[in-house]
The first five atom37 places (N, CA, C, CB, O) and aatype in JSON, in Angstrom:
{
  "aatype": [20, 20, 20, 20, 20, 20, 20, 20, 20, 20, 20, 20, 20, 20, 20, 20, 20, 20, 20, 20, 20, 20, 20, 20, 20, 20, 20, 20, 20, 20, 20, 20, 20, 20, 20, 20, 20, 20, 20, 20, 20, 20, 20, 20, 20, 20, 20, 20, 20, 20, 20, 20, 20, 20, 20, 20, 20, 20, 20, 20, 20, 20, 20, 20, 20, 20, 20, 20, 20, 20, 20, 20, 20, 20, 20, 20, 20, 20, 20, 20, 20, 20, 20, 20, 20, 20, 20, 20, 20, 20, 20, 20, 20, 20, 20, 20, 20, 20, 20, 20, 20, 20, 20, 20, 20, 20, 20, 20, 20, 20, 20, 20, 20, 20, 20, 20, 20, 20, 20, 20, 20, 20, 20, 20, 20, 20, 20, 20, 20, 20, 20, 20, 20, 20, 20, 20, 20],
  "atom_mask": [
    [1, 1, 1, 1, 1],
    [1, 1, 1, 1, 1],
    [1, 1, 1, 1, 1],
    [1, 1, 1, 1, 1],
    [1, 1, 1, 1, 1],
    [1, 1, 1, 1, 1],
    [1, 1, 1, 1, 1],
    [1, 1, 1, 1, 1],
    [1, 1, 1, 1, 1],
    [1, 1, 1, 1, 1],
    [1, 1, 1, 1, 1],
    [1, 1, 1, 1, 1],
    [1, 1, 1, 1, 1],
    [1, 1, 1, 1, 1],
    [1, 1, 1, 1, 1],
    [1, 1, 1, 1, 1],
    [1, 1, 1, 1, 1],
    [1, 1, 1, 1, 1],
    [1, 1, 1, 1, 1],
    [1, 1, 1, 1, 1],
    [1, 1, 1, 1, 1],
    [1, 1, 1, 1, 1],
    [1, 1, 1, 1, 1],
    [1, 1, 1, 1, 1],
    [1, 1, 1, 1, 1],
    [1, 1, 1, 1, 1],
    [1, 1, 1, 1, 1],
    [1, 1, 1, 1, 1],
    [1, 1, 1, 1, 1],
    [1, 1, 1, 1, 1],
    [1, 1, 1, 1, 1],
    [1, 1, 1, 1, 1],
    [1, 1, 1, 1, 1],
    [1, 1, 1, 1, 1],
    [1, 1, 1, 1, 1],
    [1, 1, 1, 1, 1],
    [1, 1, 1, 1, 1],
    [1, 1, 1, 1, 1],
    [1, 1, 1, 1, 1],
    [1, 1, 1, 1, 1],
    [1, 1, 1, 1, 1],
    [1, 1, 1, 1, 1],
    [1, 1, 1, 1, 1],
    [1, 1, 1, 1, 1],
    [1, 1, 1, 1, 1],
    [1, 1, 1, 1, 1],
    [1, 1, 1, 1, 1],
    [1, 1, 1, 1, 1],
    [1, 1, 1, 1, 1],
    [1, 1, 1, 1, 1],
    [1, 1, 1, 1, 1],
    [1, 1, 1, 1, 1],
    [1, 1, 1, 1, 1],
    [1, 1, 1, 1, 1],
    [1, 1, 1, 1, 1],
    [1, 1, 1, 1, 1],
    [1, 1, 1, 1, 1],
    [1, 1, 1, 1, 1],
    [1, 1, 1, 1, 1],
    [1, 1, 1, 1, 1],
    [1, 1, 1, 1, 1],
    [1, 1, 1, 1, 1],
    [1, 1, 1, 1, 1],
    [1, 1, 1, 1, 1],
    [1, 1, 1, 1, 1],
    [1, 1, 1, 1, 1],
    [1, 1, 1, 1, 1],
    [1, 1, 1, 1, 1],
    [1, 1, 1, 1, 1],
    [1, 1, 1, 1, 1],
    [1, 1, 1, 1, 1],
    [1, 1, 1, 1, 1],
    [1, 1, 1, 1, 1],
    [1, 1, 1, 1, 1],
    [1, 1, 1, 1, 1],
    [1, 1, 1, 1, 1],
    [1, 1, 1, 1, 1],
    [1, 1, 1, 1, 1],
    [1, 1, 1, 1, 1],
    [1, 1, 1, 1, 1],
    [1, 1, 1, 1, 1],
    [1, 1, 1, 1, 1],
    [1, 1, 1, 1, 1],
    [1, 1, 1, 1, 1],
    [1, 1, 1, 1, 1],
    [1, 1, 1, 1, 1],
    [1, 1, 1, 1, 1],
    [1, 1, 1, 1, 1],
    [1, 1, 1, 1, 1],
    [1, 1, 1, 1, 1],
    [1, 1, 1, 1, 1],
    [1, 1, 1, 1, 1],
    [1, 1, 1, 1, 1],
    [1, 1, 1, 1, 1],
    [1, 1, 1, 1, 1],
    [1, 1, 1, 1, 1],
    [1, 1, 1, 1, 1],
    [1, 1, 1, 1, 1],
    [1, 1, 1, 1, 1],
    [1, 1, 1, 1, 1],
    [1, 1, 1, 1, 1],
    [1, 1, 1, 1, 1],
    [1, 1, 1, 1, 1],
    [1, 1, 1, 1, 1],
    [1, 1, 1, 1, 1],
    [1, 1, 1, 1, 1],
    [1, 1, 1, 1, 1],
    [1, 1, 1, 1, 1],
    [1, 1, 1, 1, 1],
    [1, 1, 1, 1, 1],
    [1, 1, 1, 1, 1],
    [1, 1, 1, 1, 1],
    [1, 1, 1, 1, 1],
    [1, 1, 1, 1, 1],
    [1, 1, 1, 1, 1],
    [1, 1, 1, 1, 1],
    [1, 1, 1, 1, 1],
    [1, 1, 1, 1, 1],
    [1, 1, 1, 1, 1],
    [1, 1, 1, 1, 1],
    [1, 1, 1, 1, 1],
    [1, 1, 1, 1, 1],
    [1, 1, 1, 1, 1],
    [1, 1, 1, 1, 1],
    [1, 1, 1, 1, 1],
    [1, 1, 1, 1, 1],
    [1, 1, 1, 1, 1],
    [1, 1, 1, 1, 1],
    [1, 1, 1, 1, 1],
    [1, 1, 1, 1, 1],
    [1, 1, 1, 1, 1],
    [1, 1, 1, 1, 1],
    [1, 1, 1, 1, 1],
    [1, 1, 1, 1, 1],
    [1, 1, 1, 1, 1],
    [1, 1, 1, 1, 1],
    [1, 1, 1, 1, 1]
  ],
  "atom_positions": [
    [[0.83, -1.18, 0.0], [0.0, 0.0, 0.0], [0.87, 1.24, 0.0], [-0.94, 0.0, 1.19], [2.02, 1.38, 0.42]],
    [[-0.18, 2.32, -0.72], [0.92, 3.43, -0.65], [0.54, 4.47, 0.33], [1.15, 4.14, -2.05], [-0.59, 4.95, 0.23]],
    [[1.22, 4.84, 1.14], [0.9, 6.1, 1.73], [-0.27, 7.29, 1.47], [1.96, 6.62, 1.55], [-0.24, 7.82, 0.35]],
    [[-1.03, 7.64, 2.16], [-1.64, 8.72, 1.27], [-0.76, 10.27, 2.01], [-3.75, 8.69, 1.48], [-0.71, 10.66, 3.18]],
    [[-0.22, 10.77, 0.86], [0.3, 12.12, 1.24], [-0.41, 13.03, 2.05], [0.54, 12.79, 0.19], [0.21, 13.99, 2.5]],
    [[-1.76, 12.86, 2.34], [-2.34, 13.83, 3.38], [-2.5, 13.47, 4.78], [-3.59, 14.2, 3.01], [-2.64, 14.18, 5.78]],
    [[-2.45, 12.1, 4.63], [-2.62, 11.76, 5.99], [-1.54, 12.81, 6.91], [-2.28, 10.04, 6.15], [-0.53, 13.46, 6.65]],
    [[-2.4, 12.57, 8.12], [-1.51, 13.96, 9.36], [-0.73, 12.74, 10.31], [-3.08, 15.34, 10.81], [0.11, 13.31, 11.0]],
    [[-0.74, 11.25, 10.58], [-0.38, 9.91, 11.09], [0.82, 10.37, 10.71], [-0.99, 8.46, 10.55], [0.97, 10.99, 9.65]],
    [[2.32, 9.98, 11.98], [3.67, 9.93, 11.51], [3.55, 8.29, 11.36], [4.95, 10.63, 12.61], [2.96, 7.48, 12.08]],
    [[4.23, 8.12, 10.3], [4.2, 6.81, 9.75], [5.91, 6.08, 9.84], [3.58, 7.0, 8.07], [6.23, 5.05, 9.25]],
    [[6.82, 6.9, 10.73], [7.92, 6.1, 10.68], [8.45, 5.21, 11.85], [8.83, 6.9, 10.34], [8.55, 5.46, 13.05]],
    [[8.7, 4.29, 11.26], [9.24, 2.75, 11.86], [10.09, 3.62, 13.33], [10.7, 1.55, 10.36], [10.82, 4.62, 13.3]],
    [[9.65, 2.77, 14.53], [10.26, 3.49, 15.83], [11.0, 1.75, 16.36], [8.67, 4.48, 17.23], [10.49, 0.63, 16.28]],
    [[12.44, 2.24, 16.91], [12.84, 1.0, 16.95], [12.97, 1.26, 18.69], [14.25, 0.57, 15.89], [12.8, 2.35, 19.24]],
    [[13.24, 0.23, 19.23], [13.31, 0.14, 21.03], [14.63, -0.24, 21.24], [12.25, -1.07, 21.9], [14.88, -1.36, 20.81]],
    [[15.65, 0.44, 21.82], [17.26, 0.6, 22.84], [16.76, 0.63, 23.81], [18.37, 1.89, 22.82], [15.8, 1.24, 24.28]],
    [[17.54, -0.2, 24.21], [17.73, -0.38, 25.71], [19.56, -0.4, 26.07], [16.86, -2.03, 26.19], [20.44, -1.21, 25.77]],
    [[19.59, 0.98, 26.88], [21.41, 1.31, 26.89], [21.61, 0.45, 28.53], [22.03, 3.71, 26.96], [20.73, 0.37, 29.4]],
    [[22.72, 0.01, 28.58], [23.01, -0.53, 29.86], [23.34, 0.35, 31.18], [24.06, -1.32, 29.62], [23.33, -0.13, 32.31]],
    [[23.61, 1.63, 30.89], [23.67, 2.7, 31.92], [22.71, 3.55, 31.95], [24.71, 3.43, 31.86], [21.99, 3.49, 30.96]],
    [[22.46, 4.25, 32.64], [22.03, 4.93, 33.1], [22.04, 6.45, 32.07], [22.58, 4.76, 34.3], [23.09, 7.06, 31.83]],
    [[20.76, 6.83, 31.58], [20.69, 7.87, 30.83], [21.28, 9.14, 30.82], [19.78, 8.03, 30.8], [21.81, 9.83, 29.95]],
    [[20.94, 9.36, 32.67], [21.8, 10.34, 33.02], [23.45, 10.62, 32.96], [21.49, 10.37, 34.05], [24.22, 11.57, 33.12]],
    [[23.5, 9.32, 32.67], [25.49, 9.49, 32.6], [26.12, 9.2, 31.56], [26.39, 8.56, 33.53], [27.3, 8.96, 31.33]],
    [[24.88, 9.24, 30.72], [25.49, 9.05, 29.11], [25.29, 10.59, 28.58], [24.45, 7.74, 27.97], [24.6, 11.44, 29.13]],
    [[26.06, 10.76, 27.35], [25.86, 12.14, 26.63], [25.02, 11.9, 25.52], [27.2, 12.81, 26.11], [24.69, 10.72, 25.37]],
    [[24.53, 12.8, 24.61], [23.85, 12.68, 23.46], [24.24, 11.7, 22.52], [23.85, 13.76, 22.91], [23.56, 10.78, 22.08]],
    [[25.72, 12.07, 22.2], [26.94, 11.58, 21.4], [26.33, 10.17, 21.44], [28.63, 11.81, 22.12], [25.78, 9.57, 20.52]],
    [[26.59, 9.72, 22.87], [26.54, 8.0, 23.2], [25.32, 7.43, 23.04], [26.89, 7.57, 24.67], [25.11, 6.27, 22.7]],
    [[24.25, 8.6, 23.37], [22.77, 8.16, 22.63], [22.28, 8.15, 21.12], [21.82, 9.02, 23.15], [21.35, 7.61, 20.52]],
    [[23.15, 8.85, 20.82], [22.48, 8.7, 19.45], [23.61, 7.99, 19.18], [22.04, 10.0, 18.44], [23.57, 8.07, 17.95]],
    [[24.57, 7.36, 19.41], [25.01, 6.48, 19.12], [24.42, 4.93, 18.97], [25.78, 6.68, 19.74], [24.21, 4.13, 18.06]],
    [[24.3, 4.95, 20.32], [23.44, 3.71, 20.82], [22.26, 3.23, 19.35], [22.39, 4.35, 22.52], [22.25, 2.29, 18.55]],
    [[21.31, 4.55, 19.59], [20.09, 4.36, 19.15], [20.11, 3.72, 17.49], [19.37, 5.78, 19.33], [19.14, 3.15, 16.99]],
    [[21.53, 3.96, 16.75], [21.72, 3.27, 15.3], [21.5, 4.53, 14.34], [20.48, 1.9, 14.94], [21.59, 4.39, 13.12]],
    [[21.11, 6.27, 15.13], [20.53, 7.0, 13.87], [21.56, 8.1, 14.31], [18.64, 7.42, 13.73], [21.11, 9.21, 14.6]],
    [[22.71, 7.9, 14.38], [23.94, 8.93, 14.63], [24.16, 9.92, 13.46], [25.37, 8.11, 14.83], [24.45, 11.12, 13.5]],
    [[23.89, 8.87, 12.11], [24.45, 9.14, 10.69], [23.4, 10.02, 10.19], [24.7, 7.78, 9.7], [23.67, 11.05, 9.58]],
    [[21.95, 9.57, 10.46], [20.57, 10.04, 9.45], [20.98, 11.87, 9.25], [18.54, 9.71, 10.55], [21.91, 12.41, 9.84]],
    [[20.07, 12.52, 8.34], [19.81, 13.95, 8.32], [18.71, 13.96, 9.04], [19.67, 14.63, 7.0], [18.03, 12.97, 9.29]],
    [[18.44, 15.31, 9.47], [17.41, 15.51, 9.86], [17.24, 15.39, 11.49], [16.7, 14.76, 9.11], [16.24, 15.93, 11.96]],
    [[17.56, 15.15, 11.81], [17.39, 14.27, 13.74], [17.1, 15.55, 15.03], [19.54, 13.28, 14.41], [17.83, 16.48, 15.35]],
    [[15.86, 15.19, 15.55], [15.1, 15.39, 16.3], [15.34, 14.71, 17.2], [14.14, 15.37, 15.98], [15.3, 13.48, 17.21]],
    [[15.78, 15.82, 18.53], [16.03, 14.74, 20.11], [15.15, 15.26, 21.29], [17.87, 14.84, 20.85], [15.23, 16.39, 21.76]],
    [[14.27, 14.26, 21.69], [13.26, 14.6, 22.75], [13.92, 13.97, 24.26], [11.64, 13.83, 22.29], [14.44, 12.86, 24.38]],
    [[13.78, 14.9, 25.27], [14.49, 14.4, 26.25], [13.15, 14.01, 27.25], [15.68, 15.51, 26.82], [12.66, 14.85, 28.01]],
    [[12.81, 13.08, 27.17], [11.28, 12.66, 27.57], [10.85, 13.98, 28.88], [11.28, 10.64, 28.38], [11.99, 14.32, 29.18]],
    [[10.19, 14.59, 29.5], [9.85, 15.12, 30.63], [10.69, 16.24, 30.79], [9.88, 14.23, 31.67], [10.74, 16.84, 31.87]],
    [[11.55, 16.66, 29.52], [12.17, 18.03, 29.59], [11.95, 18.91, 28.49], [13.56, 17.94, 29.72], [11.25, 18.64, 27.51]],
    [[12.59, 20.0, 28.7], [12.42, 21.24, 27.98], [14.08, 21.92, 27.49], [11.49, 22.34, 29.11], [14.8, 21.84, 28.49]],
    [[14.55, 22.28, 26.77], [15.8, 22.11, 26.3], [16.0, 24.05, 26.48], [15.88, 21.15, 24.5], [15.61, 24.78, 25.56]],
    [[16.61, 24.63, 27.7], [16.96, 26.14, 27.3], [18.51, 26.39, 26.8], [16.7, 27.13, 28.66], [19.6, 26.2, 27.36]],
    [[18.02, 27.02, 25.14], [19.15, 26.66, 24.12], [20.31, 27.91, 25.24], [18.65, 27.21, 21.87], [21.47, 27.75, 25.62]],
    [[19.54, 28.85, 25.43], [19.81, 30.46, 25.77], [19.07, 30.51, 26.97], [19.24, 31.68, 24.6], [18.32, 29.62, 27.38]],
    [[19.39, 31.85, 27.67], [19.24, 32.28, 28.8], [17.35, 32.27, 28.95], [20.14, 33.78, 28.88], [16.99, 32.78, 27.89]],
    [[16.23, 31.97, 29.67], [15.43, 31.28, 29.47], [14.6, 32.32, 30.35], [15.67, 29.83, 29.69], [13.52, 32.76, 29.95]],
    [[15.2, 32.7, 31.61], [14.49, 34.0, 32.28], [15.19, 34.98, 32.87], [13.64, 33.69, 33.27], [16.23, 34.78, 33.49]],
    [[14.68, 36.02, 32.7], [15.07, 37.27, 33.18], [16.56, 37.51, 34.5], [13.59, 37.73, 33.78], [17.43, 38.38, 34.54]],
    [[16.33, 36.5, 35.25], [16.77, 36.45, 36.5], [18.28, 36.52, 36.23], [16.25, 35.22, 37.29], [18.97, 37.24, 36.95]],
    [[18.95, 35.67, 35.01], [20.29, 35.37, 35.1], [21.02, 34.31, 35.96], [20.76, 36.42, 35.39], [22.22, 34.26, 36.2]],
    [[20.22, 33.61, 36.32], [20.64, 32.51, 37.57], [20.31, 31.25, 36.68], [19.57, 32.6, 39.28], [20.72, 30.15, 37.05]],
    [[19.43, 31.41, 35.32], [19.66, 29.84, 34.91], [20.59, 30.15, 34.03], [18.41, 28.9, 34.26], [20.58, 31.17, 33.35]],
    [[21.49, 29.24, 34.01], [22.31, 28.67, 33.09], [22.19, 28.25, 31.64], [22.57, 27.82, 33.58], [21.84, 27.08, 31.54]],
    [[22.4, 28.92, 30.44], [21.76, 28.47, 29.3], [22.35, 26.94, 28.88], [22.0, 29.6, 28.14], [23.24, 26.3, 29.45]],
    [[21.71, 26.63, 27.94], [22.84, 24.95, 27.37], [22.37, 24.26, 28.28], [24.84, 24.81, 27.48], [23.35, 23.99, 28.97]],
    [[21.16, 23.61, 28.89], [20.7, 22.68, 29.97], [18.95, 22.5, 29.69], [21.12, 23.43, 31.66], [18.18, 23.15, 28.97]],
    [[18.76, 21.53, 30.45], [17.59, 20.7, 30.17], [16.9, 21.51, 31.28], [17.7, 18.92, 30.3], [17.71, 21.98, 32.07]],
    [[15.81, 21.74, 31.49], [14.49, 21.87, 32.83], [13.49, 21.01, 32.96], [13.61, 23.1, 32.77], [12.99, 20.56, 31.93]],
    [[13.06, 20.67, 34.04], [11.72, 19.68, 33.55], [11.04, 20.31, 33.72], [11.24, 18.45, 34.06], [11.16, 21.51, 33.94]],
    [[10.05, 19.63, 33.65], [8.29, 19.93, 32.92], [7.55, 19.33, 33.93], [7.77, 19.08, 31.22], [8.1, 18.41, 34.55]],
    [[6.55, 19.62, 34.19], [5.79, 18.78, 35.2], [4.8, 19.54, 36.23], [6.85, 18.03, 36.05], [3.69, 20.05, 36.12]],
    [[6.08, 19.29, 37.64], [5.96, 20.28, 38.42], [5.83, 21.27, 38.92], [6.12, 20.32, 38.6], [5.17, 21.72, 39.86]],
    [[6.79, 21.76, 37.97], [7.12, 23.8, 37.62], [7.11, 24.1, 36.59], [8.47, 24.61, 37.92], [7.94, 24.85, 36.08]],
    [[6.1, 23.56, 36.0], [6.43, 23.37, 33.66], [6.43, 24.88, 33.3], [4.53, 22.38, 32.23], [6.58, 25.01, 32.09]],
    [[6.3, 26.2, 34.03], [6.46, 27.22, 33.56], [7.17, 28.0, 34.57], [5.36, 27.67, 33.1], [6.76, 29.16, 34.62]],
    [[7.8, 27.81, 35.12], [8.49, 28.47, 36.61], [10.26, 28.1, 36.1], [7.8, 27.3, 38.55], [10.72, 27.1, 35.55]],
    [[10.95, 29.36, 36.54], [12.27, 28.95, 36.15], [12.7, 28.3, 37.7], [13.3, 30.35, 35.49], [12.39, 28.65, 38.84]],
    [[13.42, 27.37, 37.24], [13.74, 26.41, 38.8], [14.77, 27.46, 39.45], [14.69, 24.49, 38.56], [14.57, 27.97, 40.55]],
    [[15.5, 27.62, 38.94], [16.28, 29.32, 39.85], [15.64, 29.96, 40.48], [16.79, 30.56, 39.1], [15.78, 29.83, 41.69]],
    [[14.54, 31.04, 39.93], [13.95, 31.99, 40.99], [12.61, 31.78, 40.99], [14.21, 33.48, 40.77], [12.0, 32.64, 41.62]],
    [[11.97, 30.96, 40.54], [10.16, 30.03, 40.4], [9.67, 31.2, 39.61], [8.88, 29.67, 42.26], [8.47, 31.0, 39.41]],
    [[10.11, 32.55, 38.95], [9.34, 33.17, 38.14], [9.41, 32.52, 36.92], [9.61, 34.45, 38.08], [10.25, 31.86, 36.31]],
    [[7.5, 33.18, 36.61], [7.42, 32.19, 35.14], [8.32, 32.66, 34.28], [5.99, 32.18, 34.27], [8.86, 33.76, 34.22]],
    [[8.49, 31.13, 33.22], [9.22, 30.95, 32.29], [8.01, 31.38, 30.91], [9.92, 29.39, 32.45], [6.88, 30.9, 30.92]],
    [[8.49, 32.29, 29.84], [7.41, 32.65, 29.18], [7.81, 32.02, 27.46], [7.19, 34.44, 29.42], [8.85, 31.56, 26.97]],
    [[7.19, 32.14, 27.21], [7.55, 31.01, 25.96], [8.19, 31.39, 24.96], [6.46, 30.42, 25.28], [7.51, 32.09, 24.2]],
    [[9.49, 31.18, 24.57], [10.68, 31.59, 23.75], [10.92, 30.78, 22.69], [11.87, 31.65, 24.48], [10.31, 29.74, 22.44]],
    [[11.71, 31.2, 22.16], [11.99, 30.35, 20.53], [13.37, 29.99, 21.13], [12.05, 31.48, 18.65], [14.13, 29.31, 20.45]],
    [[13.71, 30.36, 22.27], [15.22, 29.51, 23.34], [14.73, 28.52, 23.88], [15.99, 30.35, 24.76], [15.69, 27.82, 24.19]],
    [[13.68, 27.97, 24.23], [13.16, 26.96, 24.63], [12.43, 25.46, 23.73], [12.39, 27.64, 25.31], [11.37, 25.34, 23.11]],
    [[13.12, 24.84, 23.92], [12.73, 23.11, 22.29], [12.52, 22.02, 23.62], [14.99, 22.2, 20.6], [13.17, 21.82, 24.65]],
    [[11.38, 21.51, 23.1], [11.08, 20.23, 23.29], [11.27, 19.3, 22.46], [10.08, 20.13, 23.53], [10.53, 18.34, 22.68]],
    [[11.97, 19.17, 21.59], [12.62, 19.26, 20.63], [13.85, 19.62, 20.02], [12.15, 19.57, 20.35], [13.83, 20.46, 19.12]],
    [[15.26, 18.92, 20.5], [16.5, 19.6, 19.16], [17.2, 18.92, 18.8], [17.5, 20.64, 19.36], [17.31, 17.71, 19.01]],
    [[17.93, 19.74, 18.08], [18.54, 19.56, 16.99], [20.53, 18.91, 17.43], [18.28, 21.23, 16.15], [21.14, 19.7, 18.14]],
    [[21.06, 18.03, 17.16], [22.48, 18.32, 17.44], [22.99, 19.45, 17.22], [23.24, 17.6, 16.87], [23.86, 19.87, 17.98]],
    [[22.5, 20.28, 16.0], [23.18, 21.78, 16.38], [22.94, 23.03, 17.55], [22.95, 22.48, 15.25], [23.63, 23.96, 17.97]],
    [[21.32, 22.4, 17.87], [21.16, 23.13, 18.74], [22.02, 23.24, 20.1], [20.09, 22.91, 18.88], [22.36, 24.24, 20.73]],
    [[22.32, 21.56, 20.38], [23.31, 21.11, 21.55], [24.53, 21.69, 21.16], [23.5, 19.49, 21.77], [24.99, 22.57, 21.89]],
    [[25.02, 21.43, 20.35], [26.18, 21.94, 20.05], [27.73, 21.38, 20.65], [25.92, 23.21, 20.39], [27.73, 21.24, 21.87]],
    [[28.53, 21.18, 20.22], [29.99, 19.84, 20.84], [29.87, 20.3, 22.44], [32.29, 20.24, 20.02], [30.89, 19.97, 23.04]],
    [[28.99, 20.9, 23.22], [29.37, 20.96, 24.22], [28.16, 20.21, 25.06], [29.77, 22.3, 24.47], [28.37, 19.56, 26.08]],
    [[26.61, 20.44, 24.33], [25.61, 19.96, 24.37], [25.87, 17.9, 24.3], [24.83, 20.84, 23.15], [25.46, 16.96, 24.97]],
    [[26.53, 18.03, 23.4], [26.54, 16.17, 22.73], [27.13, 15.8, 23.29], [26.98, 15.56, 21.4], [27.03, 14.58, 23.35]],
    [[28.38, 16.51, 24.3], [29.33, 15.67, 24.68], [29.96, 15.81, 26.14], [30.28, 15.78, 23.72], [31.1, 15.71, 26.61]],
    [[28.41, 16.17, 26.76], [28.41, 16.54, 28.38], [27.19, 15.23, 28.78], [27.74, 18.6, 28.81], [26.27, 14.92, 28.03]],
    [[27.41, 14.73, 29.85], [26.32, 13.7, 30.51], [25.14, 14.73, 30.55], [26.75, 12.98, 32.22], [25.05, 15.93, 30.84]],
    [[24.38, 13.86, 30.18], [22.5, 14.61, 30.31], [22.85, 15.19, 32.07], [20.52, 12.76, 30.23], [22.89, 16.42, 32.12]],
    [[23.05, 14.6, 33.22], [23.43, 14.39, 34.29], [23.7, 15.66, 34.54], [24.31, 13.48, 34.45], [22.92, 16.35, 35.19]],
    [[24.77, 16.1, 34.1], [25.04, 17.69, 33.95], [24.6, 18.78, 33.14], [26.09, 17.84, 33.74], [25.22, 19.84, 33.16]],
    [[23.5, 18.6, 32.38], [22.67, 19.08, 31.77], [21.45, 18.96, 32.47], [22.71, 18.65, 30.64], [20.45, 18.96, 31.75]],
    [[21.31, 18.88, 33.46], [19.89, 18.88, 34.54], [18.97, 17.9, 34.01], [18.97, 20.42, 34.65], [17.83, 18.34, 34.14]],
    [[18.99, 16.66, 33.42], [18.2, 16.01, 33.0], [18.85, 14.37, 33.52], [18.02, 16.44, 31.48], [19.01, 13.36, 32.84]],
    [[19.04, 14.56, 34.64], [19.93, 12.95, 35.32], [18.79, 12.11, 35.26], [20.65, 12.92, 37.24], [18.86, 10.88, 35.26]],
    [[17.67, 12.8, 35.22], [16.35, 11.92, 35.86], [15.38, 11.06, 34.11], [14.91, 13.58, 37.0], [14.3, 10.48, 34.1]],
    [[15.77, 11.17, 33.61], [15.76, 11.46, 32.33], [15.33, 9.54, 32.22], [17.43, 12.33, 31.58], [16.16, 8.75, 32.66]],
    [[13.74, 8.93, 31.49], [14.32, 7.62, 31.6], [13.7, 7.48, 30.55], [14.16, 6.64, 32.74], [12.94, 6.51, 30.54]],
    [[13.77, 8.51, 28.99], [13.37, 7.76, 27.94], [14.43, 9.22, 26.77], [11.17, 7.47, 27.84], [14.92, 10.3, 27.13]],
    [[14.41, 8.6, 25.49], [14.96, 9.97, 25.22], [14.17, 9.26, 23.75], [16.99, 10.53, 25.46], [14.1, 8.03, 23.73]],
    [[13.75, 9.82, 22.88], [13.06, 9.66, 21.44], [13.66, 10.57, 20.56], [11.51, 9.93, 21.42], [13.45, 11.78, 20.52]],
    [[14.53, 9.8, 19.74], [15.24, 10.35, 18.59], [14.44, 9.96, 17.18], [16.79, 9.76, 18.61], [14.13, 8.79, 17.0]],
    [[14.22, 10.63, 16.52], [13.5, 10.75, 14.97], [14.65, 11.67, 14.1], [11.7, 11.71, 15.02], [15.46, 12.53, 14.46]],
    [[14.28, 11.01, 12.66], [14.87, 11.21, 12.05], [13.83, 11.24, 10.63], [15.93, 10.44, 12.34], [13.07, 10.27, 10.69]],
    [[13.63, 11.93, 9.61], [12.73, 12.39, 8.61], [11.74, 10.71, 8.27], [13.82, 13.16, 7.08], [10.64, 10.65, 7.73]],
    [[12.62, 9.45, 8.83], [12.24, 8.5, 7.84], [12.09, 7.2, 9.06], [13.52, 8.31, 6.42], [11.76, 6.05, 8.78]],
    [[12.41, 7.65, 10.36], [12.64, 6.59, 11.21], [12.75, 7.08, 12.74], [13.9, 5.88, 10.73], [12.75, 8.31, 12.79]],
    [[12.82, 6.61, 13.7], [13.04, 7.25, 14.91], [13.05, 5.45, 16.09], [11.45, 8.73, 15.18], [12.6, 4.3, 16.05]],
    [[13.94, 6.4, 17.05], [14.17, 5.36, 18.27], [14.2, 6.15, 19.67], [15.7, 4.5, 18.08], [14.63, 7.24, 20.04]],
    [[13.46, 4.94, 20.33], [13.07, 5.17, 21.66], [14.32, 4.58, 22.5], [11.62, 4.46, 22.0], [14.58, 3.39, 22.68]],
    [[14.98, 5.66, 22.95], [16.12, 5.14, 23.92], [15.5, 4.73, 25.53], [17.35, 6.48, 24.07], [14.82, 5.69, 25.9]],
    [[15.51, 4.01, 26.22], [15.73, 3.47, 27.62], [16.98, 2.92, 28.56], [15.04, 2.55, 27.59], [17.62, 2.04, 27.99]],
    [[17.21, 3.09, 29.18], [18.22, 2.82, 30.51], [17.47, 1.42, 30.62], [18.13, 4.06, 32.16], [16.27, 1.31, 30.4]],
    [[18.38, 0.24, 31.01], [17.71, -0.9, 30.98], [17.16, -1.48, 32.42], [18.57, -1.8, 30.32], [16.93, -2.69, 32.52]],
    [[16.94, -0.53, 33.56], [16.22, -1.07, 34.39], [14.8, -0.07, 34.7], [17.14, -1.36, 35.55], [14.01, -0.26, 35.62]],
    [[14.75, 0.91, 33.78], [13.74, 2.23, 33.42], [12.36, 1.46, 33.51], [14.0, 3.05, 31.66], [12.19, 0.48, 32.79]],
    [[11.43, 1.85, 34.32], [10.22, 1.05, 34.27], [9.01, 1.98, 33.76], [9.91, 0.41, 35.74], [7.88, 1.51, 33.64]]
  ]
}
């Protein structure tokens, strides 16, 4: 069967990793390593239960840009000074390896405020994989 071009359904094949450490103490690098889609164009990295501030994110100057925040609890509160976080084009639920950037890919999530981190979903225009820590329930 062929696809119908309008459908709004993502239709690409999602494969399941399971990494032997711990998410938090791996870097991007090693995840998208892991996951088999290091090489693809295109690649989209979701850090399950976070929010990615590329740049300085609130007013305060106390968060740190280049780091993950979660979502949840305080999904609009900067964890520095609890004033809201207001919605920026510095902020991806969603990025890019360029967005991370060699310092982004090649720092532990761990130190990127996302230690807690127990799924990460990488896509790629034609395919995508669900990373897990292998005791992640």
């Amino acid at each position: 069967l062929r696809q119908n071009p309008n459908c709004p359904c993502d239709h690409r094949a999602y494969t399941q990793v399971i990494v032997p450490d711990k998410l938090g103490k791996l870097t991007m690098a090693d995840i998208l390593n892991a996951s088999g889609l290091a090489g693809d164009a295109e690649l989209n990295i979701e850090a399950e239960g976070y929010i990615y501030a590329e740049r300085r994110a609130c007013a305060c100057d106390l968060l740190p840009p280049g780091r993950f925040l979660r979502i949840g609890r305080h999904e609009d509160t900067c964890p520095a000074c609890r004033r809201p976080l207001y919605p920026s084009f510095h902020l991806h639920t969603a990025v890019t390896p360029r967005v991370l950037g060699e310092r982004g890919m090649r720092t532990p999530l761990g130190r990127l405020a996302a230690g807690a981190v127990q799924c990460v979903i990488i896509t790629s225009s034609t395919r995508g994989a669900l990373v897990f820590e292998r005791n992640a329930t």
